[in-house]
N, C-alpha and C positions, 0 to 999 in steps of 0.2 A: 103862489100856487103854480100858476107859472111858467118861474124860476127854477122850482122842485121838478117840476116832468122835464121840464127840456135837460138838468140835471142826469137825471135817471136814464133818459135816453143814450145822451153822451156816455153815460158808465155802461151803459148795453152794448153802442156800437164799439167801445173799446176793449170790453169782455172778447167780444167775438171776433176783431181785428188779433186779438192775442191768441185766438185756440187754432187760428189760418195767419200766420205772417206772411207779409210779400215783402218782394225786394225792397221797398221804399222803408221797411220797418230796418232792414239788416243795413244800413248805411254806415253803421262806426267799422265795420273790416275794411283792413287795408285794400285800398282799392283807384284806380285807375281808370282816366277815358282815353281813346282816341279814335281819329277819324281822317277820311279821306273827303270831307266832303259830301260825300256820297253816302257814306256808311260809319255811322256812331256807335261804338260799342265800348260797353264797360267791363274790366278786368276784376275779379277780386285777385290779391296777391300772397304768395303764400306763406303763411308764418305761425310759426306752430305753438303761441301764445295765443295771438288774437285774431286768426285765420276764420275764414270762412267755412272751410274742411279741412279737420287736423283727422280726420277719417284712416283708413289703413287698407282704404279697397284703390280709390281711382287716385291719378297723377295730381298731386297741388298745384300744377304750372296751368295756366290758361283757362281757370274758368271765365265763361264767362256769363252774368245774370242777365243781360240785357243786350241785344244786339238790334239797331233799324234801319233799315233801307227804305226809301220810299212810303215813309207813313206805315210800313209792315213791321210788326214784331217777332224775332225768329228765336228766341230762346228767353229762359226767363221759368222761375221757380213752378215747376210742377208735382211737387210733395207739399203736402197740409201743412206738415212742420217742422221747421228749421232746429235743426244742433248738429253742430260740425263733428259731433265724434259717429253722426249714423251714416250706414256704412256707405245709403247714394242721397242723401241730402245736400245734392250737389246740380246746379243746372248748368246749360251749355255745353256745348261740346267738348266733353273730356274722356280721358284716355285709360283704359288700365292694361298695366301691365299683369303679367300672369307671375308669380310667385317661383321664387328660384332660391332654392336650398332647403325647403323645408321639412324635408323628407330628412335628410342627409345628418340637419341639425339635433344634437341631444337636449330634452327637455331643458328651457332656462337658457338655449344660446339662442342664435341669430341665424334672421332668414335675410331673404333680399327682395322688396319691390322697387320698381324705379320710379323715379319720380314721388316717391315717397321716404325710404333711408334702409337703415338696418331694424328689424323687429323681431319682437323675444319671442319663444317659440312656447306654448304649453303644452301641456299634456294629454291633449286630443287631435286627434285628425285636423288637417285643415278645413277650416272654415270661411271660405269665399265671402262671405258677408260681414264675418266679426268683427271686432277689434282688437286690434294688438299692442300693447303696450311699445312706446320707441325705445330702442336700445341706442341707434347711432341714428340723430336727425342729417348730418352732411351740412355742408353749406349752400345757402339760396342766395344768389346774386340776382335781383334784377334792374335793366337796365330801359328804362321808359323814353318811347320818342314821339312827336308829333301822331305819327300813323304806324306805329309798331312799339311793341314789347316782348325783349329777349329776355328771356330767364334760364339762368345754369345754375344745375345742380349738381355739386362735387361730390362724391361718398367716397370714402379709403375704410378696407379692409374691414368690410364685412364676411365674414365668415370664407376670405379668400378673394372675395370679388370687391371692385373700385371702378369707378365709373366718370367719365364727365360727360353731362348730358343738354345738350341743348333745346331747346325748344323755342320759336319765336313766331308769333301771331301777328303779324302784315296785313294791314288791306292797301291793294294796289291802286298805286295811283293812277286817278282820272276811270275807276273802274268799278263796277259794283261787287267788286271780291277778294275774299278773304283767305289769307294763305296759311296753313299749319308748317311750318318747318321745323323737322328736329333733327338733328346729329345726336348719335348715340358714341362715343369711345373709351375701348375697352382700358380701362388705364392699368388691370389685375392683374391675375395668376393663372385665373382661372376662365374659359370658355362665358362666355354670355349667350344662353339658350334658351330662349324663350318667345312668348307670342303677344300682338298686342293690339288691342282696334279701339277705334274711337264708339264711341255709346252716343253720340249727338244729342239725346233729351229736345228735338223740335218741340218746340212751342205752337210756332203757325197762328200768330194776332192772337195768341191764348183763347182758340177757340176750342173746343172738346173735341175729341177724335171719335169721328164717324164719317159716314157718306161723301160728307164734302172733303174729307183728305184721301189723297191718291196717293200710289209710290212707282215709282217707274222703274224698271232694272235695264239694265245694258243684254239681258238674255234669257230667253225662256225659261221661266223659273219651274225647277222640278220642286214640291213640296214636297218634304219627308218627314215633317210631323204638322199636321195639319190644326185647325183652329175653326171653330165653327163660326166665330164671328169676321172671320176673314173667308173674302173669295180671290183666287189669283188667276185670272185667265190672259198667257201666255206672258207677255212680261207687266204687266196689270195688275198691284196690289190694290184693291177695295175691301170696304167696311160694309158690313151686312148693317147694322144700324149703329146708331150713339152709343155707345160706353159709358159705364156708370162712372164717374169720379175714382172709384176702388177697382174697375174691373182693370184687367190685364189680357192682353190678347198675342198671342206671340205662332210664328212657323219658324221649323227648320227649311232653310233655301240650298238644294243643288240645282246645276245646272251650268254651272262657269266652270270654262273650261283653262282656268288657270292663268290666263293673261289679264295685261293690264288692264288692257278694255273693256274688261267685267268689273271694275271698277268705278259704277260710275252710275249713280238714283238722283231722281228727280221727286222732289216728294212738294204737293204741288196743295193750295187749299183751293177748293172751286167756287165757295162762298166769299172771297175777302179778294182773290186774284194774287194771294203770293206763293213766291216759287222758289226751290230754292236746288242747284246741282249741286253733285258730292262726288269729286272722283279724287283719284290718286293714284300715285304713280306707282305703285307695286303691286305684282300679283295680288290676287287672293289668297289666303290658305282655308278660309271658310266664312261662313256668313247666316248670322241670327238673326231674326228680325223680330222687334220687341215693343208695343205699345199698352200706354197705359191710357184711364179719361182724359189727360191732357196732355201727353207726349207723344214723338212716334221716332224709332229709331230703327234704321239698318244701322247693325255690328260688322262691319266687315273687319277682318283679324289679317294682321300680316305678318310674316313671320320673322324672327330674330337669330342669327346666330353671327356672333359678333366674337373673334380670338382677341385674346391679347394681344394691341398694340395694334388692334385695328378698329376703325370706326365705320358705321352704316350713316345713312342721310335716307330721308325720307319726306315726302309734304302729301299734306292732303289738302286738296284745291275748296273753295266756297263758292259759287255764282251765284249771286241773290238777286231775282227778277219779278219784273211784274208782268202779267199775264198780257202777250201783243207785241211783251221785250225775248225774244227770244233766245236762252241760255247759251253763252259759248263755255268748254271747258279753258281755264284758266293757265291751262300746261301749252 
């Protein structure tokens, strides 16, 4: 008798581990660690059979499920449920690009995201969130090292445009942070015009976003669409209370006046003591800020326009700290 209940149990808590997966269930995609030391983080890698996100919104290169510094959790699955073709079932700080061609293209051809390939175009308006069947996947090289992972991705002639793109995820030595580097070049015909920011998905020790999470900005944040579960006073993001699991809490943010130096949040947890800065090295062109019960992201977007036979470079810096350790930016 027993043998039967403790049975039954086992089938209960396995039911319920399957209707919420976490990271430690998705461990067969390709995937990667490294570390400095200091800072341990795991890569999923991208491959459009048995990838983590064969999706058609955010970049394949660089996610990452698990990132710790100092006994702190800073990223790590905050969606219910895991399948690589939805459109952000995807954690860690990753990147989308905005969509280029799609207007231009005739029902049944090809568009262009980067960091994703060439996609076939249907018969409705675009859809930011859909999915798009691949037309031209490109090629994914990645090349893994101790304390860093480069990943290029080639495309030729997608609806005119080619591309080789770099991306590589660094944490520095002897240092609690973590570097984004990408190189964009134009290898085409045609103009590469577009925009792009990273979505971050903070985790924060996977505690629920309320009270105890803060956001810092580099400048007096003007609200221009406001959110009743959020208060901002002056550069001061706060949480009026806990978040249901399902709610979502988002403002639009001016107030940056176009320089680098408005690049740059501290988003802090005051219950657990970790900390984490985000800056970078390019202008603004504009800035979302988006949380859900377990995430919390500033979007900052930078802008793209890249001619043929020429290339942009860009990073965006990581400082990960514990409260007492006080943040340097990385640049």
């Amino acid at each position: 008798m027993k043998n039967c209940i403790f049975l039954i149990v086992i089938i209960l808590l396995l039911g319920c581990n399957n209707q919420n997966p976490t990271p430690q269930q998705q461990e067969g995609y390709p995937q990667v660690e490294i570390t400095n030391g200091l800072i341990t983080a795991k890569l999923y890698l991208p491959d459009g059979e048995k990838g983590s996100y064969i999706g058609s919104r955010f970049d394949w290169s660089g996610v990452i499920p698990e990132l710790t510094y100092n006994g702190h959790h800073y990223f790590g699955q905050w969606y219910p449920i895991h399948d690589p073709k939805i459109h952000d079932a995807i954690p860690g700080p990753v990147e989308e690009y905005m969509q280029i061609g799609y207007e231009e293209a005739s029902v049944g051809g090809e568009f262009l995201r980067i960091g994703i390939g060439g996609l076939r175009k249907d018969d409705k308006p675009f859809e930011r969130y859909g999915y798009y069947e691949m037309s031209n996947p490109g090629k994914w090289t990645v090349q893994p090292a101790q304390d860093h992972v480069t990943f290029t991705h080639e495309l030729n002639d997608v609806a005119g445009y080619s591309y080789v793109y770099n991306k590589t995820v660094r944490l520095v030595k002897d240092r609690p942070e973590m570097i984004l580097e990408h190189t964009l070049r134009n290898t085409g015909q045609k103009a590469i015009q577009t925009s792009t920011y990273n979505h971050n998905f903070l985790t924060m020790d996977r505690q629920p976003t309320g009270p105890d999470i803060t956001v810092k900005f580099a400048f007096p944040v003007v609200v221009t669409r406001a959110d009743s579960l959020i208060t901002v006073n002056e550069k001061l993001l706060e949480y009026n209370r806990v978040l249901a699991p399902t709610e979502t809490a988002s403002i639009g943010v001016q107030g940056f006046n176009g320089t680098v130096e408005d690049y740059d949040f501290r988003v802090e947890n005051l219950k657990t003591g970790a900390g984490i800065r985000i800056t970078g090295d390019k202008p603004i062109l504009r800035i979302v800020y988006w949380s859900c019960g377990r995430a919390v992201s500033p979007e900052p977007y930078i802008d793209l326009n890249i001619q043929p036979g020429e290339s942009f470079s860009w990073n965006i810096y990581y400082n990960f700290y514990s409260f007492g350790t006080p943040p340097t930016a990385a640049r």
